[in-house]
C-alpha positions in Angstrom: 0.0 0.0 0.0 1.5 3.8 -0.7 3.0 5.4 1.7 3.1 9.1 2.6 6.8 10.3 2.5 6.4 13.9 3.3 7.9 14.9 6.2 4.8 15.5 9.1 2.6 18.1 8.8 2.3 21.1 11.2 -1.3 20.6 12.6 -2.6 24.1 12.4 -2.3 23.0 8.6 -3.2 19.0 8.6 -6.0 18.6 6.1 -10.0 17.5 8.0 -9.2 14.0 6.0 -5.6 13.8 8.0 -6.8 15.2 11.2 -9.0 12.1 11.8 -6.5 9.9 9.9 -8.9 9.6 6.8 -12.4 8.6 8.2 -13.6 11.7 7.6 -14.0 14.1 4.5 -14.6 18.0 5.4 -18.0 19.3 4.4 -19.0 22.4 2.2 -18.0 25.1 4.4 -15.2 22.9 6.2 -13.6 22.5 2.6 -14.5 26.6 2.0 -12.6 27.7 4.7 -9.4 25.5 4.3 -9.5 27.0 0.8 -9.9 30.7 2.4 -7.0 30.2 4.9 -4.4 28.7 2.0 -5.3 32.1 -0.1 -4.6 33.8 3.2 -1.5 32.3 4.3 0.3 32.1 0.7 0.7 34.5 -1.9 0.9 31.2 -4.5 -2.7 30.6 -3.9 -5.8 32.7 -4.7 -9.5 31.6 -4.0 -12.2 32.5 -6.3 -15.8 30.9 -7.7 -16.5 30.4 -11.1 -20.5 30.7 -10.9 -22.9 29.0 -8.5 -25.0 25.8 -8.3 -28.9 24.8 -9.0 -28.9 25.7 -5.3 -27.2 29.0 -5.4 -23.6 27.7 -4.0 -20.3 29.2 -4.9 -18.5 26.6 -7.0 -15.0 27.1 -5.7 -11.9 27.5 -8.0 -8.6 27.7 -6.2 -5.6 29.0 -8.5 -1.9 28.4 -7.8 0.9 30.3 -9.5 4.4 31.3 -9.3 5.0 34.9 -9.9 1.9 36.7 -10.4 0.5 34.5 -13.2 -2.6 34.6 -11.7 -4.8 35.1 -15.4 -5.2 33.7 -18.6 -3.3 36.1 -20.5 -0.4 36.0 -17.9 0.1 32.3 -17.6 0.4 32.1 -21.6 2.8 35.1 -21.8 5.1 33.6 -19.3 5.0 30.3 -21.5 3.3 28.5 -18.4 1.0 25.2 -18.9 -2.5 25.5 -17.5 -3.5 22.6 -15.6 -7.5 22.1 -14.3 -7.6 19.4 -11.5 -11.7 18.6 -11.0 -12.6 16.9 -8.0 -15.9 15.3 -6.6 -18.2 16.0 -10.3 -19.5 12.7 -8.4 -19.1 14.2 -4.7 -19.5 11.0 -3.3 -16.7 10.3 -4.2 -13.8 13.1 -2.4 -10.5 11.5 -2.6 -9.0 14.4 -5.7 -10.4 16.8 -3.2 -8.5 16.2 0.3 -5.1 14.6 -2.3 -5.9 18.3 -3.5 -5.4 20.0 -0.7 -2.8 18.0 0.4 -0.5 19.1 -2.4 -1.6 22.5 -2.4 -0.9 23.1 1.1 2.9 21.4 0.5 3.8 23.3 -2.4 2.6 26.7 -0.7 2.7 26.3 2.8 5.3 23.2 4.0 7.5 24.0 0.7 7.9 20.0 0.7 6.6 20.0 -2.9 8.9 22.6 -4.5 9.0 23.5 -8.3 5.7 22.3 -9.0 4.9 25.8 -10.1 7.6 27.3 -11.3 6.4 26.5 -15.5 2.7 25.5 -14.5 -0.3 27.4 -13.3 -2.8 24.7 -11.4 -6.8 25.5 -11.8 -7.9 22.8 -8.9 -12.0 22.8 -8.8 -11.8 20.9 -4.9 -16.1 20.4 -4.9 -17.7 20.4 -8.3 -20.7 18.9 -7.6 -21.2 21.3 -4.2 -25.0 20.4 -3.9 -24.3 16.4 -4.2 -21.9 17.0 -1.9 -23.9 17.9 0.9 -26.5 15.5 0.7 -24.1 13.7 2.6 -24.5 10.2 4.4 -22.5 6.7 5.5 -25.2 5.0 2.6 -24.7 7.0 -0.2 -22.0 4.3 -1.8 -22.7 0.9 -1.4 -19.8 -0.1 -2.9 -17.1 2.5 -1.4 -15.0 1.7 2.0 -15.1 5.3 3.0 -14.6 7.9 4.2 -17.4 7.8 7.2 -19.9 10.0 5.1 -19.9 11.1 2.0 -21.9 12.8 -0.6 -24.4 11.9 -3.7 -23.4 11.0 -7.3 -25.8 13.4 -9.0 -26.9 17.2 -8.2 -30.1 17.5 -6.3 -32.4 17.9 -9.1 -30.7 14.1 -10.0 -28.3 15.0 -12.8 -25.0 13.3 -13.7 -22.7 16.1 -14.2 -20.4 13.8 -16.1 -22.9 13.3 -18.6 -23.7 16.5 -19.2 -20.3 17.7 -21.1 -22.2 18.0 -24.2 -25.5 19.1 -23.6 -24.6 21.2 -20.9 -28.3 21.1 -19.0 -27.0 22.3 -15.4 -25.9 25.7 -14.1 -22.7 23.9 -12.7 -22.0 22.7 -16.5 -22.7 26.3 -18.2 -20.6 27.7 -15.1 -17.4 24.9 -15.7 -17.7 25.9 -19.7 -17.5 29.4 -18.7 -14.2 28.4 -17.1 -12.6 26.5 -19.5 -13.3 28.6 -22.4 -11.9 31.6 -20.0 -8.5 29.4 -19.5 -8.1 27.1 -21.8 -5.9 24.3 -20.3 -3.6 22.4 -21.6 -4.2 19.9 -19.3 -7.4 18.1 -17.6 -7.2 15.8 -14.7 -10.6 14.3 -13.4 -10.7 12.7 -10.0 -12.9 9.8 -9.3 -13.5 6.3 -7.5 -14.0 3.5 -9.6 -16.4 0.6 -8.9 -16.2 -2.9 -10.4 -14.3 -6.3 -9.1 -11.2 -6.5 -6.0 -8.0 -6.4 -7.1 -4.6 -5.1 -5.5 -4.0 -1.9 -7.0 -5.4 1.3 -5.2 -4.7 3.4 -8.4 -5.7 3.6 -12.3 -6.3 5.7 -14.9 -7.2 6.5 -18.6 -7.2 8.5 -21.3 -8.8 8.3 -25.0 -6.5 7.4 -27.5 -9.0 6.1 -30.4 -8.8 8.3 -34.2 -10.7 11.2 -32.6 -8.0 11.7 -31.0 -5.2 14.3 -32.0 -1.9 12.5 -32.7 0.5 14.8 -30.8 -1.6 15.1 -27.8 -1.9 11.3 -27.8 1.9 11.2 -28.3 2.4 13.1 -25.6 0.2 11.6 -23.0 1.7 8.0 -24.1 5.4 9.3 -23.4 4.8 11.3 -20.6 1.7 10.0 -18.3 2.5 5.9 -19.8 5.9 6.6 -19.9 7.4 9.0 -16.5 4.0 9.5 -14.2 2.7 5.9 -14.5 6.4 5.0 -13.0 6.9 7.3 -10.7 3.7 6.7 -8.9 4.4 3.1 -8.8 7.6 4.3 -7.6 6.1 6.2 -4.6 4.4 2.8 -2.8 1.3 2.8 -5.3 0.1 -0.3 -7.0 -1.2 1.3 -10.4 -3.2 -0.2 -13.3 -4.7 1.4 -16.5 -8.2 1.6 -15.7 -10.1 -1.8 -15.6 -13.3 -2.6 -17.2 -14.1 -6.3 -16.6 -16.1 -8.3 -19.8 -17.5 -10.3 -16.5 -16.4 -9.5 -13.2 -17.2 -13.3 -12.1 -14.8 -14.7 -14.5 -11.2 -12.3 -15.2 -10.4 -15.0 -18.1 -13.0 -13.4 -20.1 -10.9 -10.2 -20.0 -10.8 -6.5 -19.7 -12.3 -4.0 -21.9 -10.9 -0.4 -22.6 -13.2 2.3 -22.1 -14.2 4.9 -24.7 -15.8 7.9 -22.7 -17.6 9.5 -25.3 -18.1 13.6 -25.1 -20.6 13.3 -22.3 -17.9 12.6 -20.2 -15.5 14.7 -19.3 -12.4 13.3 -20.6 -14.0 12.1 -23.5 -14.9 15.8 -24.2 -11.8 17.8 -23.6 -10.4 15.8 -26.5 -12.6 17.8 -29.2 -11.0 20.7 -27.8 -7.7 19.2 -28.8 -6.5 19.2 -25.2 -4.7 16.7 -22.8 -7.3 14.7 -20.6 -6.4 12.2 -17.7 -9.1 10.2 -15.7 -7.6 8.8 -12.0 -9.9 6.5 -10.9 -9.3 5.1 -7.4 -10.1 1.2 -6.2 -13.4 1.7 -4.2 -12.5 -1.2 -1.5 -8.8 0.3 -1.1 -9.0 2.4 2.4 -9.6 5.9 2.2 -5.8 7.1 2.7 -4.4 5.1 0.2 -6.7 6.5 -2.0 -6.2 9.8 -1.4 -2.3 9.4 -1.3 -2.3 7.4 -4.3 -4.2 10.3 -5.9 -1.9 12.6 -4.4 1.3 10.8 -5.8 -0.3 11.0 -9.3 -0.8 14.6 -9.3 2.3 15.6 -8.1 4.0 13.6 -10.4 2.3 14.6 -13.1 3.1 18.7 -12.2 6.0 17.4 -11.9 6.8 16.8 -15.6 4.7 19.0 -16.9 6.5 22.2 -14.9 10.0 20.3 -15.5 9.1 20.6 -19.7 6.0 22.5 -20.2 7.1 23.1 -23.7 6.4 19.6 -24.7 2.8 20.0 -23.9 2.1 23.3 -25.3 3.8 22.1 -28.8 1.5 19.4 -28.7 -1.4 21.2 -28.3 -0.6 24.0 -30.6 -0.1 21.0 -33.1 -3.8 19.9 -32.3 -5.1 23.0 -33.1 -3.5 23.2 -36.3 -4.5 20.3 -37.3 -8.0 21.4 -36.8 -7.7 24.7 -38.8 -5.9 22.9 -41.8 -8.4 19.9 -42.2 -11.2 23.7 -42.3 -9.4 24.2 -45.8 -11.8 22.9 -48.7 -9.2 21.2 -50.4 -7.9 19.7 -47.7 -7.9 15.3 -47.4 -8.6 15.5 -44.0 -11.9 16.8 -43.7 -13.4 12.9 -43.4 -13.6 13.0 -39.6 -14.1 10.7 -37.2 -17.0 10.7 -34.6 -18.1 7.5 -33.5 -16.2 4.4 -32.3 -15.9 0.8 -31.1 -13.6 -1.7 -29.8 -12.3 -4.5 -32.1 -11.6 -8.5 -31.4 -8.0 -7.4 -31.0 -6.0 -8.0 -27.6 -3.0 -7.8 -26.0 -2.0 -10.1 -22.7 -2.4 -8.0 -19.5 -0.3 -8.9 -16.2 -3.3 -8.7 -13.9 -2.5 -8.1 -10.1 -6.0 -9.8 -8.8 -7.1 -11.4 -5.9 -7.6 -14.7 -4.8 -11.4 -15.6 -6.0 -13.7 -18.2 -6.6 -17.5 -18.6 -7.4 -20.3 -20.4 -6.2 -24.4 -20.9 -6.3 -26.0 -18.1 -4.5 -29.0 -19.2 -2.8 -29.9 -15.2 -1.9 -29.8 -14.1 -5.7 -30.1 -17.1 -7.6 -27.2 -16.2 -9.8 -23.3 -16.9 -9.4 -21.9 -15.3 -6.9 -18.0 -14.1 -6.3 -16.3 -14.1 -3.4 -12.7 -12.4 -3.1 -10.4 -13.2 -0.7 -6.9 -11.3 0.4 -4.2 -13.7 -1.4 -2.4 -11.9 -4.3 -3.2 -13.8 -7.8 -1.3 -12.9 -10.5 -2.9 -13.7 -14.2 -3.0 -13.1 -17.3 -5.7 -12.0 -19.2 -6.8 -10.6 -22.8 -7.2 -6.9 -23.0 -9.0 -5.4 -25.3 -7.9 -1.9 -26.1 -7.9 -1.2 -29.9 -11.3 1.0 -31.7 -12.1 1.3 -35.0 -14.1 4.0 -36.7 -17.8 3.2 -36.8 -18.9 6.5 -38.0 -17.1 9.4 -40.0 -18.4 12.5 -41.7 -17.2 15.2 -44.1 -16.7 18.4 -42.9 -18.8 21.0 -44.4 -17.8 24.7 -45.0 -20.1 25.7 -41.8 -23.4 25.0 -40.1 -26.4 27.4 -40.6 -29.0 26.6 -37.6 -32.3 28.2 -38.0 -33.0 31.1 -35.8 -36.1 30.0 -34.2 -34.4 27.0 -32.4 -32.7 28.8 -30.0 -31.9 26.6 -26.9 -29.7 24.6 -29.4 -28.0 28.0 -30.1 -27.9 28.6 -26.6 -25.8 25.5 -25.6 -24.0 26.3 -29.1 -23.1 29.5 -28.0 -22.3 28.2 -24.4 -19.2 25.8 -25.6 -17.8 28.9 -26.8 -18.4 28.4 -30.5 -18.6 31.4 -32.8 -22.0 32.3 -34.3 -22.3 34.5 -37.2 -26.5 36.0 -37.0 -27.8 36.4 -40.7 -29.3 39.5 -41.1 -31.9 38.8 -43.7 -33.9 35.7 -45.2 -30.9 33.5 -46.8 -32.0 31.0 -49.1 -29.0 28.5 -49.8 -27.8 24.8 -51.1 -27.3 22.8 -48.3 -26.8 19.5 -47.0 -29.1 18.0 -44.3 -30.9 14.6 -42.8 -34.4 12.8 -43.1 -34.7 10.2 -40.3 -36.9 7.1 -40.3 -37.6 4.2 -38.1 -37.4 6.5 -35.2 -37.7 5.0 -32.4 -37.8 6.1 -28.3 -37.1 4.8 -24.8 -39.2 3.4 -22.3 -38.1 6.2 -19.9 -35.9 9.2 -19.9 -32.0 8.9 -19.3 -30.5 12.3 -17.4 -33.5 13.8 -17.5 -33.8 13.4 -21.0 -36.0 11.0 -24.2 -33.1 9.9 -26.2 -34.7 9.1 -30.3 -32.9 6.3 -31.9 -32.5 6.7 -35.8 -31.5 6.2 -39.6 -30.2 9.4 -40.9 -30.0 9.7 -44.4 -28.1 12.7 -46.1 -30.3 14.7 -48.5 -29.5 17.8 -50.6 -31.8 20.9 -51.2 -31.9 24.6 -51.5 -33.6 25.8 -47.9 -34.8 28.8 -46.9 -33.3 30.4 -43.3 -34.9 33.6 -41.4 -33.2 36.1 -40.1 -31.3 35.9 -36.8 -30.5 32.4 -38.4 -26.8 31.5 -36.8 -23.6 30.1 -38.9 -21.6 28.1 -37.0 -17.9 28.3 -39.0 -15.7 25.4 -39.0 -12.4 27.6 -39.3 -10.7 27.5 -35.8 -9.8 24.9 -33.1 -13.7 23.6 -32.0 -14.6 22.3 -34.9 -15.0 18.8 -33.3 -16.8 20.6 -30.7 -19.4 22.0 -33.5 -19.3 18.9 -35.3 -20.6 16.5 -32.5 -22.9 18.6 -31.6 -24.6 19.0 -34.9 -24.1 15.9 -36.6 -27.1 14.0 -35.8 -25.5 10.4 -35.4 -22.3 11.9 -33.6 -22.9 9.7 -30.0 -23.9 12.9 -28.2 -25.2 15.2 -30.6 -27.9 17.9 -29.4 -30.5 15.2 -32.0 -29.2 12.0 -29.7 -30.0 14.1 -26.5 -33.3 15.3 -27.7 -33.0 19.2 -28.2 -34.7 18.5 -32.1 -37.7 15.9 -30.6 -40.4 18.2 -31.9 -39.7 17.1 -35.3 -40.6 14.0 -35.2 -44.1 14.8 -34.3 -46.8 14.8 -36.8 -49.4 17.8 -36.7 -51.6 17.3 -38.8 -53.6 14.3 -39.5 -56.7 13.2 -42.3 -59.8 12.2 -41.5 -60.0 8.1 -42.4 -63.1 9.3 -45.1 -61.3 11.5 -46.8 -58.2 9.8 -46.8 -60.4 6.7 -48.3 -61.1 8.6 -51.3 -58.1 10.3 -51.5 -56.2 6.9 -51.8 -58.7 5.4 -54.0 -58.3 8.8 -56.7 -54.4 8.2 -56.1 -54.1 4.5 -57.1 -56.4 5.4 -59.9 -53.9 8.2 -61.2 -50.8 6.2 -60.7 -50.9 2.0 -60.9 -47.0 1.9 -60.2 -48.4 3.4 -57.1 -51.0 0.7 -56.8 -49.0 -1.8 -57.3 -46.5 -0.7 -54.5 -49.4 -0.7 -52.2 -50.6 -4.3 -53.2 -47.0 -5.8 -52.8 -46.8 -4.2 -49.2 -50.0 -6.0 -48.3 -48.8 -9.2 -49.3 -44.9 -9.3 -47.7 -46.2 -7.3 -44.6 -49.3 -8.8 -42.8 -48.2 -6.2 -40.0 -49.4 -3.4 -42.3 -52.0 -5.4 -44.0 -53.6 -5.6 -40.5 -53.7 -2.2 -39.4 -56.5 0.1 -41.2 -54.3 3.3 -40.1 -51.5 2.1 -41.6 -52.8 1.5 -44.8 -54.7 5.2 -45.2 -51.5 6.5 -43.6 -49.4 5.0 -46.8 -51.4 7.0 -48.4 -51.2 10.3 -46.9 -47.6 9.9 -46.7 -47.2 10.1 -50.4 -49.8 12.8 -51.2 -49.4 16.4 -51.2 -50.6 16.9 -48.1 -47.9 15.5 -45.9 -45.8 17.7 -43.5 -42.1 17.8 -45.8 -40.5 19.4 -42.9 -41.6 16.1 -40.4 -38.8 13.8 -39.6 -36.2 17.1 -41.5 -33.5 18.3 -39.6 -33.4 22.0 -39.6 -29.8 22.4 -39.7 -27.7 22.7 -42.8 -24.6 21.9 -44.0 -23.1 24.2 -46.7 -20.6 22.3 -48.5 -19.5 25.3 -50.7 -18.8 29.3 -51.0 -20.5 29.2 -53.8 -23.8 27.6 -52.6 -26.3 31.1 -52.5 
């Protein structure tokens, strides 16, 4: 287990979680006021809010910097990397918040941490979640082995911030945008606790490294994090895994499957902004301290190497984004881009360090059921970590959304992109979707009625109103935009249901008129006729259902809604398509 080997603490400045030798995390206004007293004591640290929760609480933003780099534009002028550390977006689970404050306090206050700063400028987010948090209790995690309390997964009106990346539904999401887009890291560390089988490491972690992802950024977090951080934290006492996602966490022969967070998640969204992104995800049934130390160890070692070359990770970042703006160029072979993925039959042999196990008959459940025991068990097992692109798109020109929708231009508007308003109707070419064989859930997901479709690409000439909004493709969000308005993109504003009004038919016939009117259609068209005949005999669904056989009908006249089913955004391919 990892071992602390900073020299002790003076106790005026021993963290709540070290004062009761980790059983206890500090609440709200516990975790306020330590924040208060570090700005207070040292002139490295300033605390701030970045906006305010669903329940009107400051979300608090603590900023650490060497030599007066305490804003955007000074932290890039003195070549400094901007790193955002996020803790408890799922407050029940604290253990980046009290490592946090930990290495704050030793890099300011005990000096035991020097250098850390000297090329970095640290953004640490200590609560996230702050009204989760204190709907605190010892039953909030079932499967967590502390701290005594702790708080709830979602806010209190029951959302998952870390699914909200993308959509960006909550006050604490609009407010955390706000930051980023203020800042712009170079570098995103997410802090969480990770559930699943036992096993003997207290640590692991992940980051995306699929085809969406930009090659030097992927470079860089392979050399550095794989390559110096992984190590070193091992190095400190840790026992450290990539993250582990179990094809049956009964049976480890079966293997381990990598994760691809798609941009609902936080690290899986940070990537479209061509950024660095590194998920820490504790062991849940590892105690509390060696949690929070082994989160503790990671951090600092990861400031560590980025302060000791910061260079390395602004290059690769600045690569990223120019990347982005070449592939804008119309000419340019790299406008196919990627947006949806999925793990291939490939594997490579993983050294797991498990635990003794074995399986029996449960007579509670009914199923097989695991039981762990405390002997180490070294296997190994296949690992399944290689994508393939599913999905890919062509970049257009720009997006032209229609002016009327304008909660999608809100949340467009909200990630930062740049809108252009249209000043008069614009009639254009463009590119767009029909959907069929849409389908919906049984019940909502984050709050939320989530269509399932086929999305088939159409061209037309459309006419947008004024106040319409083009969304260019010509600087470093384009993935951003593109997710967001490419309808089969895995969270695009369609998938989370900000277009559901579409697919809702208005306007209906009366089953008398539509009797003649099907009979005067057959009559004036016998390929027609014949169509409807053949559907009756290969489809005894249809042939069963009077509505759907007057509704065949309607469908095909004149009288059927066009715009049902359309989506209203555009895609102009060309400067030449007015």
């Amino acid at each position: 287990m990892p071992h602390n080997p900073q020299p002790a603490t003076p106790p005026e400045w021993q963290t709540h979680a070290e004062k009761t030798k980790y059983r206890e995390t500090p609440n709200y206004d516990e975790t306020i006021a330590y924040a208060r007293r570090l700005d207070a004591a040292s002139p490295l640290i300033k605390y701030t809010s970045f906006g305010h929760s669903g329940e009107g609480r400051e979300l608090p933003l603590l900023v650490a910097s060497e030599g007066d780099t305490f804003t955007p534009e000074a932290a890039r002028k003195a070549g400094k990397a901007v790193v955002l550390i996020q803790a408890c977006i799922h407050s029940g689970e604290p253990d980046g918040k009290d490592a946090g404050f930990a290495l704050l306090r030793d890099i300011a206050i005990t000096k035991t941490q020097p250098g850390l700063l000297e090329n970095v400028v640290v953004l640490f987010i200590p609560i996230y979640n702050t009204d989760g948090h204190e709907r605190s209790s010892p039953y909030n995690r079932i499967n967590q082995n502390g701290p005594a309390d702790m708080g709830w997964r979602a806010t209190t009106t029951n959302q998952n911030l870390n699914r909200d990346y993308m959509k960006a539904d909550t006050p604490e999401t609009r407010a955390w945008l706000a930051l980023w887009n203020k800042w712009n890291p170079d570098l995103f560390i997410d802090c969480h606790v990770t559930d699943g089988a036992d096993y003997r490491y207290n640590i692991t972690y992940q980051f995306e490294h699929h085809d969406g992802i930009a090659p030097s950024v992927l470079a860089w977090q392979r050399k550095v994090i794989d390559g110096k951080v992984f190590p070193a934290t091992e190095g400190a006492g840790n026992v450290v895994s990539w993250y582990l996602e179990f094809a049956d966490n009964r049976d480890f022969g079966k293997g381990i499957r990598d994760f691809n967070g798609s941009p609902r998640f936080s690290t899986g969204y940070v990537p479209l902004r061509n950024r660095a992104a590194i998920l820490i995800e504790t062991h849940m049934i590892k105690d509390y301290r060696s949690r929070v130390i082994g989160t503790y160890d990671l951090l600092r070692f990861t400031l560590a190497e980025v302060s000791r070359d910061p260079q390395s990770l602004l290059d690769a970042v600045r690569a990223a984004d120019e990347q982005t703006l070449r592939q804008s160029r119309p000419d340019d072979a790299g406008r196919k881009l990627p947006i949806d993925f999925e793990l291939t039959d490939k594997t490579i042999p993983y050294h797991l360090k498990a635990l003794e196990n074995r399986t029996e008959p449960s007579d509670v459940s009914g199923d097989t059921r695991v039981v762990f025991g405390t002997k180490p068990l070294d296997v190994t097992v296949p690992m399944y970590n290689t994508f393939r692109v599913t999905r890919e798109v062509t970049r257009p020109l720009y997006y032209i959304v229609p002016s009327q929708w304008k909660e999608v231009i809100a949340v467009l508007s909200t990630h930062g992109l740049r809108l252009q308003s249209t000043s008069e109707v614009t009639t254009i070419d463009i590119e767009s979707y029909r959907f069929s064989e849409v389908k919906w859930p049984a019940g909502p997901f984050e709050g939320r009625f989530m269509p399932k479709f086929k999305a088939e690409l159409i061209s037309e000439r459309r006419t947008f109103p004024p106040g319409s909004m083009i969304v260019p493709l010509d600087d470093n969000l384009a993935k951003v935009a593109i997710n967001l308005l490419e309808p089969e993109a895995p969270d695009s504003l369609v998938v989370w249901g900000f277009f559901n009004a579409i697919f809702e038919q208005k306007e209906y016939g009366e089953s008398y008129v539509l009797e003649n009117l099907a009979r005067e259609m057959m009559s004036a068209n016998p390929a027609l006729r014949a169509e409807f005949l053949q559907r009756l005999e290969s489809d005894p669904e249809f042939a069963s259902s009077p509505s759907s056989r007057l509704q065949f009908f309607y469908q095909r006249s004149p009288y059927w809604d066009p715009h049902m089913n359309l989506y209203p955004v555009g895609r102009v391919m060309s400067e030449n398509s007015r």
